[in-house]
C-alpha positions in Angstrom: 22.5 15.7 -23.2 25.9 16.2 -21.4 27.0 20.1 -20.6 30.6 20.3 -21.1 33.3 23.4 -20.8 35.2 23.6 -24.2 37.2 26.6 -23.1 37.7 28.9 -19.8 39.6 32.0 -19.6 39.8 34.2 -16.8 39.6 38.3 -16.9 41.1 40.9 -15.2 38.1 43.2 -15.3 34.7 41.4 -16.0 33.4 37.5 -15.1 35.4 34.6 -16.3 34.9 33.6 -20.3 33.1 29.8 -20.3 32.4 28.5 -23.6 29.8 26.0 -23.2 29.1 22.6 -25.5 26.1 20.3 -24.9 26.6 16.7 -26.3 24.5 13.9 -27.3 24.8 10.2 -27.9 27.8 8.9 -27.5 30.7 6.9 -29.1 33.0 8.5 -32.0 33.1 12.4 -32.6 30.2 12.5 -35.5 29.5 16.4 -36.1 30.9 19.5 -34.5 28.5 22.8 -34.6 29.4 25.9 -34.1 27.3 29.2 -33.7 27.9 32.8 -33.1 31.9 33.4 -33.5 31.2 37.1 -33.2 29.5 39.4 -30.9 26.5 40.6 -33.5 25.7 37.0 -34.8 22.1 36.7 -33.0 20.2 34.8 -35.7 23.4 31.9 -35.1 22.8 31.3 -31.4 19.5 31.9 -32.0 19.6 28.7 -34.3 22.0 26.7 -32.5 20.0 27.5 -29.0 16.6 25.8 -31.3 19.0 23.3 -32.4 19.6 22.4 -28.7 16.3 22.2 -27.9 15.3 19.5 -30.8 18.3 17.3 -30.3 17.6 17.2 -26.5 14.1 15.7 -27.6 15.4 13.7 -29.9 18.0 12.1 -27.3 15.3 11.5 -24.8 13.4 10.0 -27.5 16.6 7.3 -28.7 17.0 8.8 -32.6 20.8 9.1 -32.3 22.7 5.8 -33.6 24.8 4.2 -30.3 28.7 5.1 -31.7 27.8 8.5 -32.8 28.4 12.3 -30.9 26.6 15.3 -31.7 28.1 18.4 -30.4 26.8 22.1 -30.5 28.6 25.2 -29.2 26.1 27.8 -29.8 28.3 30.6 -28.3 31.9 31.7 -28.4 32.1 35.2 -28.5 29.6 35.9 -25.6 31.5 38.7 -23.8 31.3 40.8 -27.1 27.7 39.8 -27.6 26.8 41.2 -23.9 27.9 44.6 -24.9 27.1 45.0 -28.7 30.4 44.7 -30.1 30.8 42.3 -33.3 34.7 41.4 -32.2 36.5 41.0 -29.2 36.0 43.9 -26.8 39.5 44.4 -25.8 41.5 44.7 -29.0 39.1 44.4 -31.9 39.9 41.6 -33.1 37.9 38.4 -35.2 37.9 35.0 -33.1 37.3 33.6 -37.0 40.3 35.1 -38.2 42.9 33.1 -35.9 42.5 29.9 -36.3 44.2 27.2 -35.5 45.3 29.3 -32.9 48.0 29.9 -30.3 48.3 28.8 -26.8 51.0 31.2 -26.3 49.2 34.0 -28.7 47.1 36.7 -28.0 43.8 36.7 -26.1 42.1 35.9 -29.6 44.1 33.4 -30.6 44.3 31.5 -27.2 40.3 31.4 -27.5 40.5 30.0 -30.6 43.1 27.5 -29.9 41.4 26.0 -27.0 37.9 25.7 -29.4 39.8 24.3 -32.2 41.7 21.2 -29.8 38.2 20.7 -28.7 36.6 20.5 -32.0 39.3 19.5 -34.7 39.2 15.7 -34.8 35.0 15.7 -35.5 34.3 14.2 -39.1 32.3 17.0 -39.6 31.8 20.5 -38.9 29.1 22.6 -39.5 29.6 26.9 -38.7 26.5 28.9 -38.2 28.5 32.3 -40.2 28.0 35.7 -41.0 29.2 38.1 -44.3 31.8 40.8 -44.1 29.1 43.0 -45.8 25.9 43.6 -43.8 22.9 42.4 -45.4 20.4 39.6 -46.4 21.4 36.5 -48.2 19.3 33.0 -50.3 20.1 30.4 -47.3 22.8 28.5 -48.5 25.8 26.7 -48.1 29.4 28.2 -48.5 32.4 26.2 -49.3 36.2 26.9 -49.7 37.8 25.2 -52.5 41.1 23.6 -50.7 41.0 20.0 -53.1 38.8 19.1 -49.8 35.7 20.0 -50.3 32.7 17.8 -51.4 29.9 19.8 -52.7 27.9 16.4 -53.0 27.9 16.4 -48.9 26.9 20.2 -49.0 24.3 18.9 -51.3 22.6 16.9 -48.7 21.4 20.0 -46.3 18.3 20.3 -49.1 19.4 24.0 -49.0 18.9 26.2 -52.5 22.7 27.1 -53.1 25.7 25.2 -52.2 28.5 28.2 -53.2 32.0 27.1 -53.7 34.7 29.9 -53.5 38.5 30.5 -53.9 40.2 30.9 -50.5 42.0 34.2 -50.1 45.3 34.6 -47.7 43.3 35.8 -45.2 40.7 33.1 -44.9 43.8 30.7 -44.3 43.0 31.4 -40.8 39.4 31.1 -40.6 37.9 27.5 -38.7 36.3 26.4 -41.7 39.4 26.3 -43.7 41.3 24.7 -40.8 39.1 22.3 -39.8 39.6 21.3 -43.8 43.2 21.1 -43.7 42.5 18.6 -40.3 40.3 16.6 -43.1 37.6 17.5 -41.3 34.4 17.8 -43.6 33.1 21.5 -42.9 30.5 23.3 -44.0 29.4 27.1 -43.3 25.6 27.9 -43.3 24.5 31.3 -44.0 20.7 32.3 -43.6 18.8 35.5 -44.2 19.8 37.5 -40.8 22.8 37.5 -39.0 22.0 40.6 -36.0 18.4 40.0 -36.3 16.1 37.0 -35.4 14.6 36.0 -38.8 12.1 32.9 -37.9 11.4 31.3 -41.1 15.4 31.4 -42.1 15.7 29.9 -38.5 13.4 26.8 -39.1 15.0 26.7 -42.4 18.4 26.3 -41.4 17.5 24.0 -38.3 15.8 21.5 -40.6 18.8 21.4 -43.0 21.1 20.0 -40.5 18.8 17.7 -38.8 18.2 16.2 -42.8 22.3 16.5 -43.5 22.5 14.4 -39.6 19.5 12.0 -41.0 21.2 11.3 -44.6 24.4 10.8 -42.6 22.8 8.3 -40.7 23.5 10.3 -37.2 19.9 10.8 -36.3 17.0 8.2 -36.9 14.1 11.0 -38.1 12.0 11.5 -41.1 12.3 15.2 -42.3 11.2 16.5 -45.9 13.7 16.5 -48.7 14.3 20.1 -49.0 15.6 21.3 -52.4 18.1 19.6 -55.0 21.0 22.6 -54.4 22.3 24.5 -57.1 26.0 24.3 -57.3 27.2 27.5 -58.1 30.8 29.3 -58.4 31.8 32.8 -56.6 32.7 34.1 -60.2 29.2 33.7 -61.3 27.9 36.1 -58.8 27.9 39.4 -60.5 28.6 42.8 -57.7 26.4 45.4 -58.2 27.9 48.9 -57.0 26.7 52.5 -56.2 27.8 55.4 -58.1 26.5 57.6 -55.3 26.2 57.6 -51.6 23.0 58.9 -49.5 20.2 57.3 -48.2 19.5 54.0 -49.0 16.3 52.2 -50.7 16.0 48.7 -51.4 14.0 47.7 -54.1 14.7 43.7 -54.3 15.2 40.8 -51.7 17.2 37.8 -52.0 15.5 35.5 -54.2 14.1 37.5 -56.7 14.4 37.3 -60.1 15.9 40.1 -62.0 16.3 41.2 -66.0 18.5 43.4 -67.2 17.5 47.1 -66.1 15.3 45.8 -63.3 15.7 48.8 -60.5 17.6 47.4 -57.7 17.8 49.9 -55.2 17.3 54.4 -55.1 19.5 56.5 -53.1 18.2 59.6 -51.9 19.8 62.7 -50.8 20.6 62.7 -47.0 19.3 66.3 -46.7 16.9 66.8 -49.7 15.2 63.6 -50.0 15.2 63.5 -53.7 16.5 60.3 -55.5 20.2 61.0 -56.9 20.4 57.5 -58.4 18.5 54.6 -58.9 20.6 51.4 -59.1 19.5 49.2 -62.5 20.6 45.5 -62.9 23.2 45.0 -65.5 22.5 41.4 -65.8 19.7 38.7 -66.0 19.5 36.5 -63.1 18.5 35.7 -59.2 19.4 38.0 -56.5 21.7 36.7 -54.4 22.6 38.9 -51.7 21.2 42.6 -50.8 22.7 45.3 -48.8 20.2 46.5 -45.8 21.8 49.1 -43.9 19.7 52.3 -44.3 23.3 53.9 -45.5 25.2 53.5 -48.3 28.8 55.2 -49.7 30.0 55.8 -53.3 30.7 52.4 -55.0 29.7 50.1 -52.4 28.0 46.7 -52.9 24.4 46.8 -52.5 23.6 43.4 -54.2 25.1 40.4 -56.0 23.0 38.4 -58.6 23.8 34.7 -59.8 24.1 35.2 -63.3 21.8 33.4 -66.1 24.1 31.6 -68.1 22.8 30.9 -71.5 24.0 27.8 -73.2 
């Protein structure tokens, strides 16, 4: 294992910025991984810092291929992670949302420039990310659909779910999307937790890219098959909204299977306690994704279900 700087920035007001990678094997640039982009994403470093750990062992033990490099970055966004802010402290802004980057740009964008020269010529890339909308998600795989993607490749982290969605103008600048547009085959993993440590997601999403580095013939390790991944399209997630805000009780986790009229979720009155609404499922299907904070306002998501088609 080699510990390289991918980026250093100094600061007029706290320590220097180091982003850190640790490489393995050597020869040409394999697979880039990338954890916590933003300052909340815990359960990604968490992951990426495990990930570490078992490629480290698996270096000393000669299981990566001479001709191939492994690299992890487990944390960019460290300096808003030390003080509990999700983006950069200074300005607010997303790291994720200014790619490629600028060397002559704003703070945000000179991070991400100096990531992206590092990282942008791997054959693969592989983002540890987190949702817009807090909450719990099925493990899966997310894809954009540039004319680039291979969900067959996606196929082979033995995860449930490979989801494939429409880019909108604002994930033009997200790393995924560029490191597509560099042909660079990228993939971004999503697991239960994304501000807390979930274990079993953890393990879960740790195995699935030492099998997706094993099929790819980068490691030399025998790891269990995982699951044959449902491919599945963004419009066949249906959005389930509030029609009241208050309190918030979930009644379903990801993964569950739902009929039509199933209770989803009750909100209660902030003051009186008494349930104002409960939240039915208009559709039959599996539950997707499930909003957790213990808040909710008039016609927000609370959950998205993968419809059950019927042929």
């Amino acid at each position: 294992m080699r510990k390289t700087e991918v980026f250093a920035m100094g600061s007029p007001y706290r320590e220097e910025l180091k982003i850190r990678g640790y490489t393995f094997g050597y020869g040409e640039k394999s697979v880039c991984i990338v954890g916590s982009m933003r300052g909340n994403e815990v359960q990604q470093l968490y992951i990426c810092s495990q990930l570490i750990r078992k490629l480290q062992q698996l270096d000393a033990a000669h299981c990566i291929p001479s001709g191939k490099e492994i690299m992890v970055i487990p944390s960019v966004n460290h300096h808003a992670m030390n003080i509990g802010k999700r983006f950069w402290p200074v300005d607010n802004t997303d790291i994720n949302r200014m790619f490629p980057g600028s060397d002559l740009g704003e703070t945000t964008k000179r991070i991400a420039a100096g990531v992206f020269e590092k990282v942008k010529e791997y054959e693969y890339g592989i983002q540890f990310a987190s949702f817009y909308m807090p909450g719990d998600f099925i493990p899966h795989v997310r894809m954009m659909e540039t004319g680039k993607q291979n969900t067959s490749l996606a196929g082979l982290f033995g995860l449930p779910y490979v989801l494939v969605r429409k880019p909108k103008p604002i994930d033009t600048t997200t790393l995924n999307y560029n490191w597509q547009m560099w042909d660079t085959n990228a993939f971004s993993l999503y697991t239960t937790e994304t501000d807390l440590i979930d274990e079993t997601s953890a393990r879960q999403a740790v195995s699935a890219v030492l099998r997706f580095l094993t099929r790819m013939g980068m490691l030399k390790y025998q790891i269990h098959n995982g699951f044959i991944a449902n491919v599945i399209q963004e419009e066949e997630l249906t959005s389930v909204r509030t029609g009241a805000g208050g309190i918030y009780r979930r009644l379903c986790r990801p993964g569950d299977e739902v009929q039509m009229g199933t209770p989803l979720a009750e909100i209660l009155h902030p003051y009186e306690g008494n349930v104002v609404m409960t939240v039915l499922s208009p559709t039959e299907g599996i539950v997707f994704f499930t909003h957790k904070k213990p808040l909710v306002t008039e016609h927000e998501v609370i959950c998205r279900i993968i419809r059950r088609l019927h042929g």
